[in-house]
C-alpha positions in Angstrom: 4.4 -21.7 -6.7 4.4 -19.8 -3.0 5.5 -16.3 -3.2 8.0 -14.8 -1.1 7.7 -10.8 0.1 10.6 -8.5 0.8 9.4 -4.7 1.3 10.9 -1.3 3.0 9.8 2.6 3.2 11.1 5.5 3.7 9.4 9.2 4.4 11.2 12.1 4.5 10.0 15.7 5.0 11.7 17.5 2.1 13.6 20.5 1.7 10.9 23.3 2.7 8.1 21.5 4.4 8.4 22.4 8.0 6.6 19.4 9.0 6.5 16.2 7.5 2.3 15.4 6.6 2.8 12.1 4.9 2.5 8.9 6.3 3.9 5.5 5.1 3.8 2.0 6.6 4.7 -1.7 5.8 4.1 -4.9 7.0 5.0 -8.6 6.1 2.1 -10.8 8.0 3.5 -13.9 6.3 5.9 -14.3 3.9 3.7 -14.2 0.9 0.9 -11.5 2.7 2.2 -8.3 3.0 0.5 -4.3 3.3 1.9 -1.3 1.7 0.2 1.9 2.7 1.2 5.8 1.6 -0.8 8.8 2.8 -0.3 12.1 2.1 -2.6 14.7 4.8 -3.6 18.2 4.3 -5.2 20.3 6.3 -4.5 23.3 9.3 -2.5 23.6 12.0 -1.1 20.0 12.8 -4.2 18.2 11.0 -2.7 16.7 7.9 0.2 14.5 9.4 -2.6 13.6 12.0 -5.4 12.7 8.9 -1.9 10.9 7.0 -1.6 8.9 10.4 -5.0 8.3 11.5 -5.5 6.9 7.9 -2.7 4.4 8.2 -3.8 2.8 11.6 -7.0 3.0 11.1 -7.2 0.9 7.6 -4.1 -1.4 9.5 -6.6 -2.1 12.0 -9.6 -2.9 9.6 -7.6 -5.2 7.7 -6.1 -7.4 10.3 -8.2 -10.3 9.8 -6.6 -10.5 5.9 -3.3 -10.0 7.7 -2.9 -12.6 10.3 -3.9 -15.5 8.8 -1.9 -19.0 8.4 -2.8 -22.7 7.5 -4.6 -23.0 10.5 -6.5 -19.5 11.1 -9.1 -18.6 8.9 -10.7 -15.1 7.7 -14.5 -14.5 9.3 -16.1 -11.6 8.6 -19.2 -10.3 10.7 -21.9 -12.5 9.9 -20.5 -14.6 7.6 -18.9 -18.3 7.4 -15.5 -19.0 7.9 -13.2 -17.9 4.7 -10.0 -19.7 3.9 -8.4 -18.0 1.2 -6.1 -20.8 0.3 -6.8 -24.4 -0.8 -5.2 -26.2 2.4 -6.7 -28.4 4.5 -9.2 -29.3 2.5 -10.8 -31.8 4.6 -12.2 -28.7 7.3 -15.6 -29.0 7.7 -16.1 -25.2 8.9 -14.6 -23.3 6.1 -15.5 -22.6 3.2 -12.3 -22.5 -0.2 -13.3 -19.8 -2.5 -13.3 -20.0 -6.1 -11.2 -17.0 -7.3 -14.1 -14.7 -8.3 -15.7 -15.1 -4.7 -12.3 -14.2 -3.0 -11.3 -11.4 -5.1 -14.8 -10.1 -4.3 -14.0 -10.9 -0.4 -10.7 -9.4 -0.2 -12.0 -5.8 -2.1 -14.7 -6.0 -0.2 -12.3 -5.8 2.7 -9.7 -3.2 1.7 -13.3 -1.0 0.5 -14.8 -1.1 3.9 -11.3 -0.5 5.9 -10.3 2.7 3.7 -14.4 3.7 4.4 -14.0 3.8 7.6 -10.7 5.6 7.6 -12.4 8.3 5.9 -15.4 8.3 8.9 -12.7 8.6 11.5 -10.9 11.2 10.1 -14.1 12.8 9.8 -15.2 12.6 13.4 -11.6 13.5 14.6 -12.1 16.9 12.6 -15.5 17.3 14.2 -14.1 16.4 17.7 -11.1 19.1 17.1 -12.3 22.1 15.8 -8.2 23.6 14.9 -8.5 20.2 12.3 -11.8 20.8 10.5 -11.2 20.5 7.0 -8.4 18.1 7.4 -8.3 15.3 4.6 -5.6 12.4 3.6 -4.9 10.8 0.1 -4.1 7.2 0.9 -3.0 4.4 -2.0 -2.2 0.8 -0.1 -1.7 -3.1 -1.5 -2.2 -6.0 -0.1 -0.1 -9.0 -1.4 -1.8 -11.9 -1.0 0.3 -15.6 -2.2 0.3 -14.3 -5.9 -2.3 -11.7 -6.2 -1.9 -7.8 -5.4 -5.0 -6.0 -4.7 -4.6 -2.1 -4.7 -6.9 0.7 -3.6 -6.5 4.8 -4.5 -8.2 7.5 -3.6 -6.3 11.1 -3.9 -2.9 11.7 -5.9 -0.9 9.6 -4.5 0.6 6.5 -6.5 1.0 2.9 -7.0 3.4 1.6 -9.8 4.1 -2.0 -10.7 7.1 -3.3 -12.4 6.5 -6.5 -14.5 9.1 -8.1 -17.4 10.9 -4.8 -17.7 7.7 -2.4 -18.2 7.2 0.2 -15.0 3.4 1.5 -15.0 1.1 3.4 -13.0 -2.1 0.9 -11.4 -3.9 4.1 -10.1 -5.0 7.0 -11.3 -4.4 10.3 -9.7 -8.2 12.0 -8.7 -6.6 15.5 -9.4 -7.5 18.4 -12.0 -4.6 18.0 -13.9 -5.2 14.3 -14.3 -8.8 15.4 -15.7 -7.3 17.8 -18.1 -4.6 15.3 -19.4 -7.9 13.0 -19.9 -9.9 16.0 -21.7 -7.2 16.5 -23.9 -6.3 19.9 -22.8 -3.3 19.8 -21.2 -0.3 16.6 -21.8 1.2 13.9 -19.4 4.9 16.0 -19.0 2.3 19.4 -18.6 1.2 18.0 -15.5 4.3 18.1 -13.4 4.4 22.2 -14.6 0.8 23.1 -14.4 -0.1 25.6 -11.5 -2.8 23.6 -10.1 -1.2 21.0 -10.0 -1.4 19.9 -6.2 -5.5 20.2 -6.3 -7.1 16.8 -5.6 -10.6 16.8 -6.0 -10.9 12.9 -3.4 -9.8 12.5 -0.6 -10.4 10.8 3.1 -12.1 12.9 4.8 -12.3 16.1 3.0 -16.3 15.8 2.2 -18.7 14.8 5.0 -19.7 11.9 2.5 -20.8 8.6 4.0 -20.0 6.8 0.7 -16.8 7.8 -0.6 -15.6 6.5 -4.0 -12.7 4.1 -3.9 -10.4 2.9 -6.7 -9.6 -0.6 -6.5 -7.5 -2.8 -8.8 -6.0 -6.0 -9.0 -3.7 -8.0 -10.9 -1.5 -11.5 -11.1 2.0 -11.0 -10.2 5.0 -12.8 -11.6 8.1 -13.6 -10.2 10.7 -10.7 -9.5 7.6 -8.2 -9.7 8.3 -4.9 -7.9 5.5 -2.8 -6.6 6.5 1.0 -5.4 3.7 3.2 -4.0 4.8 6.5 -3.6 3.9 10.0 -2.7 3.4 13.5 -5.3 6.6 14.7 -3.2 8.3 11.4 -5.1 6.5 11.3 -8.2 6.5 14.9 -9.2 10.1 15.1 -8.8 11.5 11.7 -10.4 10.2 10.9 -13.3 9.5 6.9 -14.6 12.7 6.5 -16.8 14.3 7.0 -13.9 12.2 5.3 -11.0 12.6 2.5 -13.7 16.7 2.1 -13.5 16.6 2.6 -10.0 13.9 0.2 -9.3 16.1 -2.2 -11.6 18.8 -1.7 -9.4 20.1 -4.5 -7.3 20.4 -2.2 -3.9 18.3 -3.5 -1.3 15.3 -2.0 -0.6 16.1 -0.1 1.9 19.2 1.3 0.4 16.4 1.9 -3.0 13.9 3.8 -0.8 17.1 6.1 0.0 18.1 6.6 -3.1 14.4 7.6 -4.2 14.2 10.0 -1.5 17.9 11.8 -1.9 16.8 12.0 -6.2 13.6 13.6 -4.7 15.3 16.2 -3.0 18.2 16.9 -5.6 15.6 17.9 -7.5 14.0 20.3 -5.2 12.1 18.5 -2.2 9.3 21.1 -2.0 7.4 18.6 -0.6 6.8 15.8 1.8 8.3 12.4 0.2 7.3 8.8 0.6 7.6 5.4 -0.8 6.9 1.9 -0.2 8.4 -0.7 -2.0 8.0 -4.8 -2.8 9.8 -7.5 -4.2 7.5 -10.7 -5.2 9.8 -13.9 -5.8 8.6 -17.3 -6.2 9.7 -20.4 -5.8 8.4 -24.2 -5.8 5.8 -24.7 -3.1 7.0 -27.7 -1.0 3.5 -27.9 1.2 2.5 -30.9 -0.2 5.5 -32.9 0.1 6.2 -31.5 3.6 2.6 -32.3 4.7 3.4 -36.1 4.0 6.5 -36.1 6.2 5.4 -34.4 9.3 2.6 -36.4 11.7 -0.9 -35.4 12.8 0.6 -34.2 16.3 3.1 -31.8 14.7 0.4 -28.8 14.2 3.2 -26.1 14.6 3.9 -23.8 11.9 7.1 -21.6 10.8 6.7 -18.7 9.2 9.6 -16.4 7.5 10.3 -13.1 5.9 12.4 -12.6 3.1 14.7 -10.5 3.8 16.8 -7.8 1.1 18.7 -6.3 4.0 21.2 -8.1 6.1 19.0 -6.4 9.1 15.9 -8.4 8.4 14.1 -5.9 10.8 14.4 -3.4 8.3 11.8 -4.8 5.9 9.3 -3.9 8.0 10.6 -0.9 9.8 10.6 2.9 8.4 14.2 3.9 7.5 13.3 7.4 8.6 10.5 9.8 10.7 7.1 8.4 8.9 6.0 7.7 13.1 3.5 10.7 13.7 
């Protein structure tokens, strides 16, 4: 089965923020490879949307070789063979087909050493620019790989997946309240009340650490899977019974990152909101059969997007200010 990849965003800057600190991005490399990043900055005067940004292009950058490969490019990493992270053409002498365990390990290996380095550049930048010391970024991102989504978390922000009906949280939120709900001394619906809520205790570049901690998960996706990340301007303010009928919906995704933002701010918009969303679809993969038709002088290769907007551009375009 190939899996096909439709995604949009939105960020907007609320209804009392005077400037908009998050940061979200998408990007459909191939039509079954696709990046979904949402950062949320804090920090002085003009240092969080630049931490939220710098966060963003900075792992965009790390993880380009994941990105941009086709049937004919393969991954390399610094020192290491040449990866192919399908099974096609099997026949190439210089690469080498990992089994699943060795590519999962390969592709968190990536996303762990791109959202480290994020956090070491928004550290220098601080230390560079004295008016932005201090300055610090949640980040949550997925990569979509064929049928496989890899997701990485540090801070409060969120990334939800919505399988056979049931919408759920992958991460987990590196806040106090999140520690108290765990510790039993506060509940789940306390959370969006408490008064500390909004204190993180990770984040890119908040601690001078060389070694930051990062979250990663993974899972299998199945046909019609959704994934939404989302920042606590978002989450706080729409709550999953209702992210669920939305996401249900059969807008297109750009119209659905709309509508998430607008329920956002009917319901306050105290702070910066974004989301991210993706559509997984599957269908038969035809490689095989195509392969025998075509001759050994016909190396080209078409690649398309799947589209839920009549403006294909718009799956990979913001459909408001996230640009910093």
């Amino acid at each position: 089965m190939r899996c096909h990849i439709s995604a949009a965003y939105k960020s907007d800057i609320g209804k009392v923020r005077v400037r908009n600190e998050d940061t979200g991005f998408v990007e459909i490399a191939h039509e079954d490879v696709a990046l979904l990043i949402v950062a949320d900055g804090m920090g002085g005067y003009r240092a969080g949307d630049k931490a939220s940004s710098l966060a963003v292009e900075t792992i965009r950058a790390e993880l380009e070789p994941l990105l941009n490969f086709n049937d004919t490019q393969h991954i390399t990493s610094s020192n290491q063979p040449t990866i192919r992270l399908n099974d096609k053409d099997p026949n190439e002498r210089s690469t080498i087909v990992l089994p699943e365990t060795a590519e999962s390990d390969f592709v968190t290996g990536f996303i762990h050493n791109a959202v480290q380095r994020a956090h070491a550049e928004i550290i220098a930048y601080g230390k560079q620019h004295r008016e932005s010391r201090g300055m610090g970024s949640t980040v949550t991102l997925c990569v979509v790989i064929r049928n496989r989504a890899y997701f990485a978390n540090v801070g409060d922000s969120r990334s939800y997946i919505l399988m056979n009906g049931d919408l759920r949280p992958v991460t987990k939120d590196h806040s106090l309240v999140a520690r108290l709900v765990d510790s039993g001394e506060i509940t789940q619906q306390d959370v969006y009340s408490h008064p500390n809520r909004n204190l993180i205790y990770r984040s890119l570049g908040a601690e001078e650490q060389h070694n930051l901690e990062v979250d990663i998960f993974e899972l299998d996706l199945q046909s019609g899977a959704m994934i939404m990340l989302c920042s606590d301007g978002l989450w706080e303010k729409v709550r999953e019974p209702e992210l669920l009928q939305i996401l249900q919906s059969e807008m297109y995704l750009p119209d659905m990152c709309d509508t998430l933002v607008k329920k956002a701010n009917e319901y306050g918009g105290e702070d910066n909101i974004t989301v991210a969303i993706a559509r997984c679809s599957f269908t038969a993969d035809s490689t095989a059969v195509l392969r025998n038709s075509i001759s050994d002088a016909d190396t080209g290769e078409q690649n398309s997007v799947s589209a839920e907007s009549p403006d294909a551009s718009q799956t990979s375009a913001n459909t408001s200010n996230a640009g910093k």
